[in-house]
C-alpha positions as CSV (number, residue, x, y, z in Angstrom):
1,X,0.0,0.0,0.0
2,X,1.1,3.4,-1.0
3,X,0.5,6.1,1.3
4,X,0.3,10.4,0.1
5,X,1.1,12.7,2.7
6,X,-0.7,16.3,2.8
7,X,-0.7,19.2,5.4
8,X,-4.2,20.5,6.6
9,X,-4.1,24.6,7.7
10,X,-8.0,24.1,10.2
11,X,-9.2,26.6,12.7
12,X,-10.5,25.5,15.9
13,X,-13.9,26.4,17.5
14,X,-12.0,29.6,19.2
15,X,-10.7,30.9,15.6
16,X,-7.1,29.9,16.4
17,X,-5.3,28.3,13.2
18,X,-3.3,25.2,13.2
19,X,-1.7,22.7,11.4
20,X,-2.1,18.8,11.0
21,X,0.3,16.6,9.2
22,X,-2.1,13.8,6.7
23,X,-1.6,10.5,5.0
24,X,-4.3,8.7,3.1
25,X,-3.6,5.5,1.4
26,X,-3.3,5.0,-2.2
27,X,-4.5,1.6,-3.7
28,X,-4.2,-0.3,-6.8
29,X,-6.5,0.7,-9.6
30,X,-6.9,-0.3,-12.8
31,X,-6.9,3.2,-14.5
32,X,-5.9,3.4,-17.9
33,X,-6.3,-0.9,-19.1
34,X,-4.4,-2.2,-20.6
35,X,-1.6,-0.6,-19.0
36,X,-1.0,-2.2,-15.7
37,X,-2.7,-0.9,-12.5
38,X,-1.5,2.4,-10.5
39,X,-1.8,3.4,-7.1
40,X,-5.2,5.7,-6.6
41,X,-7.1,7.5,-3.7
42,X,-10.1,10.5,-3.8
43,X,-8.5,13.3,-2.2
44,X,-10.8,16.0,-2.8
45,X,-14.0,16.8,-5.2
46,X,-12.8,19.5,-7.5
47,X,-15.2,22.2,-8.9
48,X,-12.1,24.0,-10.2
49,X,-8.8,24.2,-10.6
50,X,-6.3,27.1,-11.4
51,X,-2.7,28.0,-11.5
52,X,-1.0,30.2,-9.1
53,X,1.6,32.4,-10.1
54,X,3.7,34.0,-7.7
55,X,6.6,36.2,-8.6
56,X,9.9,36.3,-6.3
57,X,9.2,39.7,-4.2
58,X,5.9,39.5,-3.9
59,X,4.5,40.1,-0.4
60,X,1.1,38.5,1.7
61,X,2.3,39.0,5.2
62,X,-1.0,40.0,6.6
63,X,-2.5,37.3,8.5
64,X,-6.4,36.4,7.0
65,X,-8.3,33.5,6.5
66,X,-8.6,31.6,3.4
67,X,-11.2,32.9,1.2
68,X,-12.8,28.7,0.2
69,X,-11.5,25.5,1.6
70,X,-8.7,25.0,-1.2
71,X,-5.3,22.6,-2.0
72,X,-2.3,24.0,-3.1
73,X,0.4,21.8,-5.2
74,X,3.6,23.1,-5.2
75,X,5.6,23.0,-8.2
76,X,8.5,25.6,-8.1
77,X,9.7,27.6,-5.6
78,X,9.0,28.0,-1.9
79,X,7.1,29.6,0.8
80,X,6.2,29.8,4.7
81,X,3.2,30.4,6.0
82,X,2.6,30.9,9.8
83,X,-0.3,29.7,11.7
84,X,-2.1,32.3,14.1
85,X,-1.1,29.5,16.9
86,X,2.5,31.0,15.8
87,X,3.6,27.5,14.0
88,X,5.6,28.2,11.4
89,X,6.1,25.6,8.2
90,X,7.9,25.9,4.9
91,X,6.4,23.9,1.9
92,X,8.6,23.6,-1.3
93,X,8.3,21.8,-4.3
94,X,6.1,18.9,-4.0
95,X,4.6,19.6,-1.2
96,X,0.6,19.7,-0.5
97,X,-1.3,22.1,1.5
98,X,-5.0,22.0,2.2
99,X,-6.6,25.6,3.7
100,X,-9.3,25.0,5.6
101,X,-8.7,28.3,8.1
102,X,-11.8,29.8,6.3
103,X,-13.4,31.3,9.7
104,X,-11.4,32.5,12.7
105,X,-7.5,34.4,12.7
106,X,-6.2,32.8,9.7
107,X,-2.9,32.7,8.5
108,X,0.1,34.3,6.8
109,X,2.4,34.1,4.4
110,X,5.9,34.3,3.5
111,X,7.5,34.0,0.1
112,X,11.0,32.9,0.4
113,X,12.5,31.9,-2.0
114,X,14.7,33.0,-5.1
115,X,12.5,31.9,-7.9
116,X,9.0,32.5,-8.6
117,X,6.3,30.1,-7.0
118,X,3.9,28.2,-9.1
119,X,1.0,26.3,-7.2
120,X,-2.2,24.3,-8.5
């Protein structure tokens, strides 16, 4: 069994931020036949989906809550963002975050690295 790992951004029932390292397991499905089976799981229901171009020196340091429950993909580049419990993380390239902060204190974040960032 094949497992994907994900980070969850929540706020509690006081509005406080935090952040939950995921897995789910992946299983063997027979997706494309006849080529042989690959490892599947549902993560989320997708309405819509949208590339997110950020360019080195760009600035969201204000602390707010996401706008929609929403996953981010990393691709390129790299970025912090900082929990209004204080916890700070850094996801690069490959990474998964899912912003679910969509009430309460929210979040903030950091752009920090030397290339532009590009999410889905």
């Amino acid at each position: 069994m094949q497992l994907a790992t994900y980070v969850r951004l929540f706020a509690d029932a006081q509005g406080e931020s935090h952040f939950e390292d995921l897995q789910m397991d992946l299983a063997p499905v027979d997706f494309a036949p006849p080529a042989a089976p690959v490892n599947l799981g549902q993560f989320l229901p997708t309405a819509h989906s949208y590339y997110v171009g950020v360019p080195v020196g760009w600035h969201d340091e204000v602390t707010h809550p996401s706008p929609r429950r929403q996953s981010y993909s990393n691709l390129p580049g790299e970025y912090e963002v900082t929990a209004s419990d204080g916890e700070v993380r850094r996801f690069g390239a490959g990474s998964v975050l899912l912003l679910e902060d969509t009430t309460g204190k929210g979040h903030s974040t950091h752009f920090t690295g030397d290339e532009d960032v590009l999410m889905l």
